[in-house]
C-alpha positions in Angstrom: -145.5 65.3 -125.9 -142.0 64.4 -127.6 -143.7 61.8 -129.7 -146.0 64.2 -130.9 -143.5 66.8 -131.9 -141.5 64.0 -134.0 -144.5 63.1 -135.4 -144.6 66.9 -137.0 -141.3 67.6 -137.6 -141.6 64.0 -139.4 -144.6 64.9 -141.4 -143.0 68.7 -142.4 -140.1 67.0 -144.0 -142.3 64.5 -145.9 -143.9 67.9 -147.2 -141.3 69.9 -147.8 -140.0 66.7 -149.9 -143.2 66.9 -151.9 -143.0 70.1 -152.4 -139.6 70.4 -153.6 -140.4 67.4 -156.2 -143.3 69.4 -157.7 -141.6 72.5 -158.0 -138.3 70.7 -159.6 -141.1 69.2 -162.1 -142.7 72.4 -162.9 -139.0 73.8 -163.4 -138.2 71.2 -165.5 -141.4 71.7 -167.8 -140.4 75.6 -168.1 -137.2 75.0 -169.4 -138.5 72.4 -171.9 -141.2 74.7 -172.8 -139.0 77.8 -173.1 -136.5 75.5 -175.4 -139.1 74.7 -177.9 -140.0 77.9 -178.0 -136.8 79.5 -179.1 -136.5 76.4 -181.5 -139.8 77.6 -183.2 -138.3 80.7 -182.9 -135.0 80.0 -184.4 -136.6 78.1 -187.5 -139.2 80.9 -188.0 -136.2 83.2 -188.5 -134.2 80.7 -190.6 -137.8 79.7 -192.7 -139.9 82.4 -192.7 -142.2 81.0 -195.5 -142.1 77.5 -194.7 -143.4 78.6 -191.2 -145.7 80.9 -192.4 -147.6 78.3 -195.1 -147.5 75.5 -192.0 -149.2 78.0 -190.0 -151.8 79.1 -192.5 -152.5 75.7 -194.2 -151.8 73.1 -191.7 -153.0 74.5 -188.7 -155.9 76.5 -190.1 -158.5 75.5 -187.2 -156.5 77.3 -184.8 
């Protein structure tokens, strides 16, 4: 029965190392995805117009 309770505790650390990988990765992609935003943030403040005419002429599909 010792071998079998090994085996678990064996197979809960190879999950919670899993788990902890994925949710560093999905923190990692929130913090690059809340520093572009504040950069399109930041130039839509500094460039208003230049933003504006990007957003109406270049993008106008979306």
């Amino acid at each position: 029965m010792t071998k079998h309770d090994a085996s678990d505790k064996k197979q809960e650390s190879e999950l919670e190392h899993m788990a902890e990988e994925i949710f560093s990765s999905e923190k990692r992609e929130d913090i690059w995805a809340i520093i572009i935003a504040m950069g399109i943030l930041i130039l839509s403040v500094a460039f208003p117009d230049q933003i504006y005419h990007f957003f109406r002429q270049a993008l106008y599909l979306f």
